[in-house]
N, C-alpha and C positions, 0 to 999 in steps of 0.2 A: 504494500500500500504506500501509492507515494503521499507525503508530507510537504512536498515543496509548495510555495504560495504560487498560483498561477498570478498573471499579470496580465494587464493592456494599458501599455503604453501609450497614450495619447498625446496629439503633437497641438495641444492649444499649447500658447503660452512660453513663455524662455524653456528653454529644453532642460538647460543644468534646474533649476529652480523646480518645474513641472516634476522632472523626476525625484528630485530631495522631497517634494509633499507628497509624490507617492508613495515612496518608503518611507515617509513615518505615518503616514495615515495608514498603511499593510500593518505597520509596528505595531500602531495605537488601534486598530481594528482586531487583529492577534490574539493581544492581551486583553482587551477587551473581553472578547470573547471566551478566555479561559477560566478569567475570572469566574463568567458568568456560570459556566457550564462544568464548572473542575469538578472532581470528584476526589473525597478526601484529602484535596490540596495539589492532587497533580493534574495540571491541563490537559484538557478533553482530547488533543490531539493525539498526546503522549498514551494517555489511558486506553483509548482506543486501538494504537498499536498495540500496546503492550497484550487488550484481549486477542488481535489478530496474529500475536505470537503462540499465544496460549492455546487459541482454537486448531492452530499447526501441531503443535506441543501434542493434545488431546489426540487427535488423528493418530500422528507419530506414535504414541503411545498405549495404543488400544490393544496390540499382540502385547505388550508388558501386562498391563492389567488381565488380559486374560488368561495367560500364564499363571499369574499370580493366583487368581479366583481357579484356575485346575488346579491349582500346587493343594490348596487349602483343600477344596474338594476331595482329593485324594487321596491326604489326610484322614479326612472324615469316611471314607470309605472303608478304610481299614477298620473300624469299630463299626460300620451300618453301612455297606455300598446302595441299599436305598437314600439315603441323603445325599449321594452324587446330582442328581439328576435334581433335586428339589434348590441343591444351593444353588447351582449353576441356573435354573428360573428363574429365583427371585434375584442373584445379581444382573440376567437378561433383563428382567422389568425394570429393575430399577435405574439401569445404565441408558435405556431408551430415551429421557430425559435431555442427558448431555451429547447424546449421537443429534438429535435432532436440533437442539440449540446450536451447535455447533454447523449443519446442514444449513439452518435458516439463516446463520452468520455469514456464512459463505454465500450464498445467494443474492441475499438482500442489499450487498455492498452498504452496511450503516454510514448514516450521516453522521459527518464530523462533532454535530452537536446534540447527538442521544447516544452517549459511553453509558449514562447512567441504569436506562433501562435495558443496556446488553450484559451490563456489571450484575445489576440483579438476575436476571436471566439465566447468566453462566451461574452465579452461588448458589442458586434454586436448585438448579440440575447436581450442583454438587452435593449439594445437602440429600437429594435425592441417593447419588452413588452409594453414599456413608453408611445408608441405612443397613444394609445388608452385616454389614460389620458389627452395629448394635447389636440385631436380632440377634448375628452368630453366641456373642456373649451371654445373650439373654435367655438363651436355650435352656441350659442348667436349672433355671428356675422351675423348670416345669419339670419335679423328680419322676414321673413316670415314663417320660421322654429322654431321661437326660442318657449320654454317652459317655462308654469310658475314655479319659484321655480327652477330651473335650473344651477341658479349660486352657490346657496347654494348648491346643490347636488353634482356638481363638487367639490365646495372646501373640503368640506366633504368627498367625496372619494377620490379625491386627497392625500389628507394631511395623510387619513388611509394608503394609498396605497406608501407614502415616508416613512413612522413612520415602513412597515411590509417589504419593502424592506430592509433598513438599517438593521433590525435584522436579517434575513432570508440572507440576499447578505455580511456578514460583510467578507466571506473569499477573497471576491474578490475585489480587491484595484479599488475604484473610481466607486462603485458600482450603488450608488447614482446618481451622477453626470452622468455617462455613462446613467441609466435608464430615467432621467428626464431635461436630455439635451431639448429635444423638448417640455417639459412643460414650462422648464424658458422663450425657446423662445418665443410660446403662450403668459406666463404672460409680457414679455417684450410687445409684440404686443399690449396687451389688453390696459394694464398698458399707453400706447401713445393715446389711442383712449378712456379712459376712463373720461367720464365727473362728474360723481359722488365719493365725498370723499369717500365716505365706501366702494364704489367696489374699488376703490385704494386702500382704509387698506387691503383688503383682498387680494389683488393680490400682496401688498408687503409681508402679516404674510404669505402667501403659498411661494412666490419668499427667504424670509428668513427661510425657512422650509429646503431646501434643502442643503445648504450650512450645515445650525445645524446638520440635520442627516449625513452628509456625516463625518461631524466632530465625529460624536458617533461611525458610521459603523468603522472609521478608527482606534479607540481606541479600539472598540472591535476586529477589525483585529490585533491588534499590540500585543495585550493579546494571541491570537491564534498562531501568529508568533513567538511570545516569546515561548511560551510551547510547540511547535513542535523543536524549536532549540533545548533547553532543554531536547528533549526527546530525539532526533538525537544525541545529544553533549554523552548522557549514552549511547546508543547504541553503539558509537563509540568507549565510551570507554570499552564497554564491549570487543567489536573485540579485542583494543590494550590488554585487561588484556589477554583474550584467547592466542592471538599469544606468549606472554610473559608467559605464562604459558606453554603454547607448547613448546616454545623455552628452557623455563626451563627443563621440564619434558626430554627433547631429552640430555640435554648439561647433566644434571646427571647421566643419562643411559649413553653417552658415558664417563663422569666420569669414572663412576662405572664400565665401559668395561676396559676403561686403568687403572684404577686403580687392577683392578682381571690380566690383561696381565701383569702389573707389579711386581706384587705380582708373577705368577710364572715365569717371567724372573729370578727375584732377587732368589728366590727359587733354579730354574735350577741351572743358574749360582756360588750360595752358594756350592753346590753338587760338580758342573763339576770343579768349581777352588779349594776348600779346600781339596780334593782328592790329586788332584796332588801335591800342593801346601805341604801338611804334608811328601810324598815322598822327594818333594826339602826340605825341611827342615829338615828331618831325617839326607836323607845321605849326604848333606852339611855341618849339626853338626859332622856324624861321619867322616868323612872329616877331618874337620879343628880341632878337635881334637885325630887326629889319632890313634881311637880306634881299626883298627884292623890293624895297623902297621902303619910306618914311610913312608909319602909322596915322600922321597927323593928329592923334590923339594916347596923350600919357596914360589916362585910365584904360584904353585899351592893352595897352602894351602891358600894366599891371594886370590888366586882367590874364594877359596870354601868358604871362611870368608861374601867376598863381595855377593855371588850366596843368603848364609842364611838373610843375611841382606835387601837384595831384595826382597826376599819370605816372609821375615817376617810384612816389610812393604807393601808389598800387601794385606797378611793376614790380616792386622788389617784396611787398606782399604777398604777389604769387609768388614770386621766386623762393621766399622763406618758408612756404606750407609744401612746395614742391620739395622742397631739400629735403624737411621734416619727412615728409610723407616715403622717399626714394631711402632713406637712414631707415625711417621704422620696417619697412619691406624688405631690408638687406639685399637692396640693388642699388648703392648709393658705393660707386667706383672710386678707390682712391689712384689718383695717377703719382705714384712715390715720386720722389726724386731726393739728392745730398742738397738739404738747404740752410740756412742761417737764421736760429729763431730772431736773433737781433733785429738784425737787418728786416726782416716781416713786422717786429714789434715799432721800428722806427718808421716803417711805410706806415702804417697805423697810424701811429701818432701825428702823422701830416697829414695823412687824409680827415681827422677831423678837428683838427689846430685849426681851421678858420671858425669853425663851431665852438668851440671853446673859448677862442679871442671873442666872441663875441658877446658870452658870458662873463669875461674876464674871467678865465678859467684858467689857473698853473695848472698845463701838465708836464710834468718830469719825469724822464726818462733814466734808472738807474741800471747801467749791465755790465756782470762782469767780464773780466776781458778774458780774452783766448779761450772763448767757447767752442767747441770743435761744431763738426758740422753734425745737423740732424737729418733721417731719417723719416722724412713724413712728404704729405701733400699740402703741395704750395697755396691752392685757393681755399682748401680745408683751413690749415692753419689763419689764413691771411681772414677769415671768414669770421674765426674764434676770436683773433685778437679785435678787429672792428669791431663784433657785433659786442664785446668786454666795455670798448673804449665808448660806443655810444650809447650802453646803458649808463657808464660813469657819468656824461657829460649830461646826458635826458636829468639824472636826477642829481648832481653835484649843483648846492646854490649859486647867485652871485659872487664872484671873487673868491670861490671856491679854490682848491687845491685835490689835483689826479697825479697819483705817481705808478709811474709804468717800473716793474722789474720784470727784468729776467736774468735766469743762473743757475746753478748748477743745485742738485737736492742732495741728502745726505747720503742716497744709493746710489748716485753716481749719474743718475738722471740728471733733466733738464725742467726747467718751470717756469711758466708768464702767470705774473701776478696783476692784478688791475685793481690799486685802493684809493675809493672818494671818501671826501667827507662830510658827504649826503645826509640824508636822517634815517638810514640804516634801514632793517627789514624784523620787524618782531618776532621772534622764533616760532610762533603759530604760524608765520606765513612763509615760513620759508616753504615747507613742500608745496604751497600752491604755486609760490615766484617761480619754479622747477619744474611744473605740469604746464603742457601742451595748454597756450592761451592763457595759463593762469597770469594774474596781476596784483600787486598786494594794493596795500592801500596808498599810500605814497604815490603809487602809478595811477592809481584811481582817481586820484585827487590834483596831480600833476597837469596841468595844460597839453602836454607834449605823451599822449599816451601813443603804446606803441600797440601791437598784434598778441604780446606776449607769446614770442617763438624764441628770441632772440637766448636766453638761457637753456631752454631744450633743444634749442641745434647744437649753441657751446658742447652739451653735456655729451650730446650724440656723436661729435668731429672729435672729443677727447677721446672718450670710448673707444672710436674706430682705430685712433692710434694708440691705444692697451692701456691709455692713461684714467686720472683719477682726477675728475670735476667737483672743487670745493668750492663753497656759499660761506664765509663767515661775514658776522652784522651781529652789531649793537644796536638798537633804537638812540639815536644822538651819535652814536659815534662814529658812522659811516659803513664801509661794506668793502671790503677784501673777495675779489673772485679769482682763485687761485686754479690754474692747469698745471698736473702734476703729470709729465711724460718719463718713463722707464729707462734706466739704465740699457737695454735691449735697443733703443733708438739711436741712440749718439753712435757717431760714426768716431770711432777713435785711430790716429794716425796713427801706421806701423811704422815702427824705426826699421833706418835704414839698413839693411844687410850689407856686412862687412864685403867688401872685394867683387860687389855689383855694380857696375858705372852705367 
């Protein structure tokens, strides 16, 4: 009988999420349920197998029991071979009982939530088996009937017959007890009317027989109960791995669908705006510097000043989410070459020294000297250092102070540093200043807001070059953005080999 929780997976809703609320509503539906329906404290599932062991068990075991009931019989043969034929009836009637409980068990496939009325069922039938065992003992009583040798036969098949239950019945809780309820009574009976010690001892060592086995049967059931939990408990968790692999397998496929729709949005959109975009930029440059004549009018020429500066900052807006977007995909090419972070750090610093002059903005340039050469990509890096020096200058006040370093790290590496003395970034915000689009408040509040890319492409051209993109800020004290590149990068010169010219 299987155990495993059937399923249906269904696809409303986020896949990963969908399937987590269907396994714990299978979980919380489960145990529900066992609660509801346990018997004696063990879930209905459990109890349930445990009779479909037993009803095997019973089958299996039917040439043993009748073995046993000839053994006895032929016993009692010896003093009266008329009582062959009469024991072996009433053990046939009485065993009818559990042959046919057992038939109807196998037919009927019970449901998971009636163990209780198959529990009864099955003890009924055994209370039924037991009976023949009482009567045997109960013989004696009637001295015109009784036989010699009679009591020892009893005990004897008795004792076999609680010793072959217990092993045979151990899936079924009180197996014992249900079967030999009417012997105790018997021995209780006899045990009152008994005038001889020794049939006393012996009606006590059978009357303490029962209790012992039932004690074994229960130990051996609890071993059975343990290991069907056990098995159920994998089972279970197989479903959960399945649905979570399901779950998986769906949420990367639809990944990987928006990821490909995104890919040619960004595409299209690259095409359908830098098109038009190069037009506005052409004729707004020839415009505002009127190359093929005189405006006649200054507010026009401002206006065509302000149209290029619009275009231009769009331009490089796409350009910033296309970067983004080509780094996060892992198709974002580096073209190496042996360069000079210096020299990259001091192109930086001209290209927005007219922006900074106009802020009255110090920025200074500290490097040390005879830095070998680096290992990376020229517009990567030249990308990192700009998009450092125009967040400094975006948020560095009037008359502010920027100091550019670069130099060498204590593993032998190389590092560009970029420190204002801005109003810093409050350490709640830093992980948003670091997410895609994120802006803290400062930028929020600033005139001069940017796209928020300009610190997750840094983070992404570091990465690609094996390095480590640091954020330190005080609120008031300003903001150090530190690229820390690997000892594996610097190109180190070989000395020269003796008697090489």
């Amino acid at each position: 009988m299987s155990l495993a929780h059937s399923s249906h997976l269904d696809k409303a809703g986020s896949p990963r999420e969908g399937a987590a609320r269907r396994i714990e509503l299978a979980r919380t539906l489960r145990l529900t349920r066992d609660r509801l329906t346990a018997t004696d404290g063990t879930p209905s599932r459990i109890e349930l197998e445990l009779l479909s062991q037993h009803a095997r068990n019973v089958i299996a075991a039917l040439a043993t029991y009748l073995v046993l009931v000839l053994a006895t019989g032929a016993m009692l043969a010896f003093a009266d071979p008329s009582t062959l034929p009469v024991w072996l009836a009433v053990n046939g009637v009485f065993a009818l009982p559990i042959v046919a409980t057992v038939r109807q068990f196998g037919h009927a496939q019970p449901s998971i939530v009636l163990p209780a009325f198959w529990l009864r069922l099955f003890r009924l039938s055994h209370l039924a088996l037991g009976l023949p065992w009482a009567l045997l003992l109960l013989w004696p009583v009637c001295e015109s009937c009784s036989l010699p040798g009679l009591q020892a036969v009893g005990f004897a098949g008795a004792m076999a017959a609680i010793g072959a239950t217990a092993m045979i019945g151990a899936c079924l809780r009180g197996v014992v007890v249900w079967s030999f309820a009417p012997l105790l009574l018997a021995l209780a009976f006899l045990a009152l009317r008994a005038e001889d010690p020794l049939s006393l001892a012996l009606y006590g060592v059978l009357f303490a027989a029962v209790p012992f086995f039932s004690i074994v049967s229960e130990r051996l059931r609890m071993v059975k109960e343990e290991r069907i939990r056990h098995r159920t408990e994998r089972e279970q968790f197989a479903f959960e791995i399945e649905a979570a692999r399901l779950a998986s397998d769906e949420a990367r496929r639809r990944a990987e669908d928006a990821s490909m729709a995104k890919s040619q949005f960004l595409a299209t959109m690259s095409h359908e705006l830098r098109t038009p975009l190069n037009a506005i930029l052409g004729f707004s440059e020839v415009i505002t510097n009127e190359i093929l004549g005189p405006v006649g009018n200054g507010t026009y020429r401002e206006y065509a000043r302000d149209i290029h500066n619009s275009g231009q900052h769009l331009l490089d807006l796409i350009n910033e989410i296309l970067d983004l977007s080509r780094v996060e995909a892992g198709k974002y090419t580096l073209n190496e070459e042996a360069l000079n972070l210096v020299a990259i750090a001091r192109s930086g610093i001209g290209f927005v020294q007219m922006k900074a002059d106009a802020k009255r903005i110090e920025v200074i340039g500290q490097f040390e000297d005879g830095l070998p050469q680096f290992w990376g990509d020229p517009r990567s890096l030249r990308q990192v250092v700009l998009n450092l020096l125009s967040n400094a200058v975006k948020f560095t006040p009037q008359s502010g102070r920027i100091v550019v370093r670069v130099g060498w790290t204590a593993g032998g590496g190389q590092y560009v540093s970029v420190r204002d003395d801005g109003p810093g970034i409050p350490p709640e915000e830093m992980s948003v200043v670091l997410s895609s689009f994120g802006q803290g408040s400062s930028a929020i509040k600033s005139a001069e807001q940017g796209t928020g890319l300009g610190l997750p492409i840094v983070q992404a051209l570091v990465s690609l070059h094996d390095g480590v993109f640091e954020l330190k800020s005080e609120p008031g004290q300003g903001t150090e953005a530190l690229a820390v590149f690997p000892h594996s990068r610097v190109l180190e010169v070989m000395p020269a080999v003796a008697g090489l010219h």
